[in-house]
C-alpha positions in Angstrom: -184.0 28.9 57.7 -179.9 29.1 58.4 -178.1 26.0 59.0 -175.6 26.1 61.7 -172.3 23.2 61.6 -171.9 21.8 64.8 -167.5 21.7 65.2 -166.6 18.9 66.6 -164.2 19.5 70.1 -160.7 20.1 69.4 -158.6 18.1 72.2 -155.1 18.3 72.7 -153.5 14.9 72.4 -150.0 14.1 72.4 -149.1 12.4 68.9 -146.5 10.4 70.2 -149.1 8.3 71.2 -150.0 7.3 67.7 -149.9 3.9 66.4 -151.7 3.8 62.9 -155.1 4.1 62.8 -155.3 4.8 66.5 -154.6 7.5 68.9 -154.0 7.3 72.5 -156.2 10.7 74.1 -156.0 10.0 77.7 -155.3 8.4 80.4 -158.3 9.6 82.4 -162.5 10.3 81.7 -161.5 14.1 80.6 -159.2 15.6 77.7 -158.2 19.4 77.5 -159.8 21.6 74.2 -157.4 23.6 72.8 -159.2 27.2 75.6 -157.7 24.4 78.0 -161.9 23.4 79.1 -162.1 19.7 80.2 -164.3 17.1 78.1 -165.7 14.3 79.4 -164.9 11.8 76.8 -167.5 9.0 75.7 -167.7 6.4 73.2 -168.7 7.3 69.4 -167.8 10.9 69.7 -166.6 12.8 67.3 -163.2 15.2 67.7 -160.4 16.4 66.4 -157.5 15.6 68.2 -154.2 18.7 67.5 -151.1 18.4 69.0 -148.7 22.2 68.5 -146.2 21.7 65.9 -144.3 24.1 63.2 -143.5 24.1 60.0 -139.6 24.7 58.4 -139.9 28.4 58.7 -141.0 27.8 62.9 -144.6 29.3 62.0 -147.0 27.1 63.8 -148.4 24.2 61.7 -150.3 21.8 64.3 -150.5 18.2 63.6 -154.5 17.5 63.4 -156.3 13.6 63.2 -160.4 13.6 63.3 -161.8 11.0 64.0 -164.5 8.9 67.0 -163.3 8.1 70.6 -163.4 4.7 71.5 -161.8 3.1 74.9 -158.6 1.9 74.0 -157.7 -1.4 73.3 -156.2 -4.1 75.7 -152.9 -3.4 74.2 -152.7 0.3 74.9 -154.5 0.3 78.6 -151.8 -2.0 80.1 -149.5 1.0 79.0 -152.3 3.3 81.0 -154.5 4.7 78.1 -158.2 4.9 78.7 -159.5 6.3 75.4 -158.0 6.2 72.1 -159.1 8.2 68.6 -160.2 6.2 65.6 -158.3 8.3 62.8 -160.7 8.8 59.7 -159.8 8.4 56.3 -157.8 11.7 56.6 -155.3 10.4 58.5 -152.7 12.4 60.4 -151.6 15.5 58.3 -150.5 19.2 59.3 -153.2 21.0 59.8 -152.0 23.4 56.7 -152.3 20.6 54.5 -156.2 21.0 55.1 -158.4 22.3 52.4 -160.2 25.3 53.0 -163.6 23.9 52.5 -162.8 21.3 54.9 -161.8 24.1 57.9 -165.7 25.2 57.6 
């Protein structure tokens, strides 16, 4: 029987927003995929959040953090965030820093 990986939602997210181990996604219920399709965001998903970047030679090189939504904390929904990313053990790292067998 083949086994299929279910991807996890690549949303754009603007990095500027990150504070640690957290991620601001959105100020509203929805966040744009990278095909520019809205998601309705909810708690204890899994995505990988990219936000366009290059590398020294101006190739693209996008700045990638996986990780589960969660709303966001007091602190960052007085500033107008709604949901935030949990950043796995990864961290924040260019997305050709990834290994091959993690880009499965």
């Amino acid at each position: 029987m083949a086994r299929y990986q279910l991807r996890s939602p690549r949303l754009h997210a603007d990095f500027n927003g990150y504070f640690g181990d957290l991620l601001c996604l959105s100020h509203g219920d929805t966040c744009q995929t990278e095909h520019g399709e809205a998601v309705e965001l909810r708690e204890g998903m899994i995505v990988t959040a990219y936000d366009p970047d290059a590398n020294e030679a101006g190739e693209r090189d996008d700045l990638i953090a996986t990780g589960i939504v969660e709303p966001s904390p007091e602190w960052l929904r007085c500033r107008g965030s709604r949901w935030c990313l949990r950043i796995d053990e990864n961290g924040l790292r260019s997305e050709s820093d990834i290994p091959p067998s993690e880009k499965a």
